[in-house]
Structure formats: structure tokens, C-alpha cells
C-alpha positions in Angstrom: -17.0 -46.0 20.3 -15.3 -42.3 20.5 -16.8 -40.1 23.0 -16.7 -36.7 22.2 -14.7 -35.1 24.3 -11.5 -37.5 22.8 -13.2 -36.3 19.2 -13.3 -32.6 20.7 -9.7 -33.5 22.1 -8.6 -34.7 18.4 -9.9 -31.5 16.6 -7.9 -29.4 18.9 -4.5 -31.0 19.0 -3.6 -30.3 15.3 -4.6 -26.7 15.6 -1.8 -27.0 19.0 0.7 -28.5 16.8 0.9 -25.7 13.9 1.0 -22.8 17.2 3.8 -25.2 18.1 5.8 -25.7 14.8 6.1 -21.8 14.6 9.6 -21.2 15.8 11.4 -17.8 17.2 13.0 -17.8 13.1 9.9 -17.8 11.7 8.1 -15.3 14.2 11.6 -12.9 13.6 11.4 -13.8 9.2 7.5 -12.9 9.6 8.1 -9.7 11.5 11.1 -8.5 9.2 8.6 -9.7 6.1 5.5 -7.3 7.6 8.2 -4.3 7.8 9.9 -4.9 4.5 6.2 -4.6 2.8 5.2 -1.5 5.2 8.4 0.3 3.6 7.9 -1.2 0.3 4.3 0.1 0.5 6.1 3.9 0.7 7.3 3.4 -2.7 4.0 3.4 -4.8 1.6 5.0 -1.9 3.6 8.0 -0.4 0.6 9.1 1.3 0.1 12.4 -0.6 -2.0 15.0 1.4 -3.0 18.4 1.7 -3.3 20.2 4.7 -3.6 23.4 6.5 -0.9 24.3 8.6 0.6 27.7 10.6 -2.2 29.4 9.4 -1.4 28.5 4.9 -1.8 25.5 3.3 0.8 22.6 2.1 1.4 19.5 0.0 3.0 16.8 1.6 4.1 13.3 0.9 6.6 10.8 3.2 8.9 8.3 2.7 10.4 5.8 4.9 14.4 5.7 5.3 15.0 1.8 4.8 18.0 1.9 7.1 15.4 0.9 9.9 16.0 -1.2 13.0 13.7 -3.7 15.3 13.3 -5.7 18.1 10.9 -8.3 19.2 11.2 -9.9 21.9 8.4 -13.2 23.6 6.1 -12.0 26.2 3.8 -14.0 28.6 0.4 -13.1 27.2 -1.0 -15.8 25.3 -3.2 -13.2 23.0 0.0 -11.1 22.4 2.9 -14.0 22.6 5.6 -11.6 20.5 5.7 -7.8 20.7 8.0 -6.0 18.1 9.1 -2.8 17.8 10.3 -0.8 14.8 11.9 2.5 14.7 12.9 4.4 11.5 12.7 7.9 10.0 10.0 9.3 8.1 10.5 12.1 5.5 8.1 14.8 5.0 8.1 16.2 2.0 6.4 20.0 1.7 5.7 22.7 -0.5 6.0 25.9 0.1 2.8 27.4 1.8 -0.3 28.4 0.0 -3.2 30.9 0.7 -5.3 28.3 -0.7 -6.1 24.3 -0.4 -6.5 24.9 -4.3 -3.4 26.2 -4.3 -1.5 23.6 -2.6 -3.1 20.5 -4.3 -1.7 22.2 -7.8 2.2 22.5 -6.4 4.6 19.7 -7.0 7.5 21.4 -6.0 8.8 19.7 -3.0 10.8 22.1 -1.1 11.1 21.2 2.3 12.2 18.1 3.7 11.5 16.9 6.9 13.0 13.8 9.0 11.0 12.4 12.0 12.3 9.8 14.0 9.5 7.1 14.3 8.5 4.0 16.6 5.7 1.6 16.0 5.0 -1.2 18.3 3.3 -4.4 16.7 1.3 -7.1 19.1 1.8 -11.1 16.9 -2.1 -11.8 17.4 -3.7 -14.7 15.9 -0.6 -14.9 12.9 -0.8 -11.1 12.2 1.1 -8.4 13.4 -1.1 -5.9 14.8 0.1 -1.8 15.2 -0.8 -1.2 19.0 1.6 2.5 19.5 2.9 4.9 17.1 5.0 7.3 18.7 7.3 10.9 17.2 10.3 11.9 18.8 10.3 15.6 18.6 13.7 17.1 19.3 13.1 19.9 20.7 11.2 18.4 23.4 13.6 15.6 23.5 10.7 13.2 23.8 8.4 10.7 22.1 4.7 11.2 22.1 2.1 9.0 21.4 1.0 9.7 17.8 -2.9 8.4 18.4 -3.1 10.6 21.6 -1.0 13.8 21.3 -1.0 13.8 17.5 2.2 13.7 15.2 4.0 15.9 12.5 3.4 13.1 9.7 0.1 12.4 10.2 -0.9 11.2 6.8 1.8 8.6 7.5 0.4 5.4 9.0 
């Protein structure tokens, strides 16, 4: 007769093995998979908005360089067991400005375009990767700031 705790002790281990079969290739192929389809999402989605800025208002859209570059590297949490970080370049793409949001929306004649040097950190959490920082170097300030907390340039691009 099976107690439960060696049944308990059965259900467990094959859910241990699959954690286990997972190796560093397939955390890096899953990792450079998520980012291909972020940048591939920039293609049909360019996250189109209109928004009052400097006192007008613009159209703007982004697109992601795909020249990007990342790291990931194994850390000792066992909720967070890869971190990876991406950085690339957005492009923000504006209109002139407008006196009017009506204005704006109506203009599709991209005139101004914009790079902005980007980082996102992902957290591998239970098979996904998760976006834990966003960050915007701004070069004037020769700094990155936290996109969530101080706010970016591109921020209909997420």
C-alpha cells in the first residue's frame, strides 16, 4: 500500500524533471524568441498615438532598430532563476505640431524622427519572461531613467 506522501512525492518529481530538462540553450533560444516577437510586433502595431506636447499637439508612431543586443545571465532566486536584459533604439516618429488633437490625428506626414536608446530588463518567472524595468537614456543628461517612475520620451512604446 502507497502512503501518500510517496504519492504526493511521485506527483512532484515529474513536474522537477521538466524545470530540470530546461537547459541554459533553451533559456537563451526562449529569450532571443520573446525579443524577436516584441520587435516583430513593431511591424504591424507601431503604437500610433496622439499627444500633447510643448504646449501643440503631435502624431507619433515608433519602431524598433532590429540591430538590438542582450544579455542574460542565472541568478540565485528561485522565483526569478534568469534575468535578461535587452537594449535597442526606438524611433519616434512625429508630425509637425498642431493647435489641435483634431488636427494632429488627421496628419500623416512623418517629419521628425527620433532615436532613443532603450533597456528593458525581463525576470524568466514560471516559463515566461516577465518586463520588470524599462529605462531611456537621455543624452543630454547622460543618464538612464526609469521609464515607469520618471516617465520616457516614447511613451506609447511598451
Amino acid at each position: 500500500m502507497l502512503t501518500s506522501a510517496f504519492v504526493a512525492l511521485l506527483m512532484i518529481i515529474p513536474g522537477a524533471a521538466v524545470l530540470s530538462q530546461q537547459s541554459d540553450a533553451d533559456i537563451v533560444a526562449s529569450f532571443k524568441k520573446h525579443l524577436t516577437d516584441y520587435v516583430a510586433d513593431y511591424k504591424t502595431n507601431r503604437r500610433d498615438e496622439v499627444r500633447e506636447s510643448s504646449g501643440g499637439w503631435r502624431r507619433n508612431y515608433y519602431e524598433i532598430e532590429e540591430n538590438y543586443s542582450i544579455d542574460l545571465r542565472k541568478t540565485d532566486s528561485l522565483i526569478s532563476p534568469y534575468v535578461g536584459t535587452a537594449s535597442f533604439v526606438f524611433i519616434m516618429h512625429s508630425t509637425s505640431f498642431h493647435n489641435t488633437k483634431a488636427e494632429a490625428e488627421a496628419d500623416n506626414n512623418f517629419i521628425s524622427p527620433l532615436p532613443l536608446k532603450h533597456r528593458h530588463v525581463y525576470a524568466y518567472q514560471d516559463g515566461a519572461w516577465v518586463l520588470t524595468k524599462r529605462e531611456e537614456y537621455i543624452a543630454v543628461l547622460g543618464d538612464w531613467f526609469d521609464c515607469d517612475k520618471d516617465g520616457c520620451i516614447a511613451k506609447g512604446a511598451k
